[in-house]
C-alpha positions as CSV (number, residue, x, y, z in Angstrom):
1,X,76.5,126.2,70.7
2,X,75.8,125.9,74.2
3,X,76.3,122.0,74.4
4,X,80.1,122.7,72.9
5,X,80.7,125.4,75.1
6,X,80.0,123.2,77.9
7,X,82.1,119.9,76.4
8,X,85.2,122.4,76.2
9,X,84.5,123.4,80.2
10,X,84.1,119.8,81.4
11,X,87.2,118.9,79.1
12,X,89.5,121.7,80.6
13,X,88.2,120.5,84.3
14,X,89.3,117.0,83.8
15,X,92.7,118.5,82.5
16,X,92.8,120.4,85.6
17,X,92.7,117.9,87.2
18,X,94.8,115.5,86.3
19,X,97.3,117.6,86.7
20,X,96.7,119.1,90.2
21,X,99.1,116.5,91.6
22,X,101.7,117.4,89.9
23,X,101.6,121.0,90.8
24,X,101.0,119.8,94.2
25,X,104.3,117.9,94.1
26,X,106.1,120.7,92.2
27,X,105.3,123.3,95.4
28,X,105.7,120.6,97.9
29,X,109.6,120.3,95.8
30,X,109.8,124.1,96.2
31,X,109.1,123.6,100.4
32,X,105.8,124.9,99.7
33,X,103.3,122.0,99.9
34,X,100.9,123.6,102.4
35,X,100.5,126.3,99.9
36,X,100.3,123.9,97.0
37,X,97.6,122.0,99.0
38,X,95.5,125.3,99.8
39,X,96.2,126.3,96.1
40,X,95.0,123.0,94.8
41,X,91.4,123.7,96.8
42,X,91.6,126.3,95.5
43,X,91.7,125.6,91.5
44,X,89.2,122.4,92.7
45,X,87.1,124.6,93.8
46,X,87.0,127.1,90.6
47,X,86.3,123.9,88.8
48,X,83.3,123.3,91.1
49,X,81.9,127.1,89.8
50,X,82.9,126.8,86.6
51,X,80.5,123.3,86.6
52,X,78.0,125.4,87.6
53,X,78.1,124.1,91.8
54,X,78.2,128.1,93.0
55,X,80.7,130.0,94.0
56,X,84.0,130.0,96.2
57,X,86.2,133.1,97.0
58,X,89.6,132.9,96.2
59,X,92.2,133.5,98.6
60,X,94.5,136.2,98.3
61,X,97.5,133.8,98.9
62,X,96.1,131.9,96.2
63,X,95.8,134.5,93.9
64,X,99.7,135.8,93.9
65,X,101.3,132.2,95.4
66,X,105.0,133.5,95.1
67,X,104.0,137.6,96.4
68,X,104.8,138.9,93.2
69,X,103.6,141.8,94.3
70,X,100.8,144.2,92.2
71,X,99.0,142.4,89.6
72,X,95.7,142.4,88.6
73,X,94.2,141.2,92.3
74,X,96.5,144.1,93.9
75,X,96.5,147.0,91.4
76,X,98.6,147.8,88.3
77,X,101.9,146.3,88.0
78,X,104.8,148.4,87.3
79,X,105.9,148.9,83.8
């Protein structure tokens, strides 16, 4: 049902973000916390569209944080 669907989206939000500082701190551990930070708006502000508050872009630094090259935001990865 609708009302489920929607408990299951609010549920995985709050998971998201309780743990948003630790992924912060895990990038800031790597020598990455600007990019932590940016990718932490980032997933804050998927949760905002998934909630139904409209929609954010993603950045392509946020998409592929660690350039592992082609993927699905940067054509077909090799095989």
């Amino acid at each position: 049902s609708r009302g489920a669907a929607e408990r299951v989206i609010t549920e995985v939000a709050e998971g998201v973000r309780e743990v948003l500082p630790r992924m912060r701190a895990a990038f800031a551990e790597l020598g990455r916390a600007e990019l932590g930070e940016r990718v932490g708006r980032e997933w804050e502000a998927g949760l905002s569209l998934s909630l139904g508050r409209g929609p954010v872009p993603l950045q392509a630094e946020v998409r592929d944080p660690f350039g592992s090259g082609p993927g699905p935001d940067h054509g077909p990865r090799p095989t």
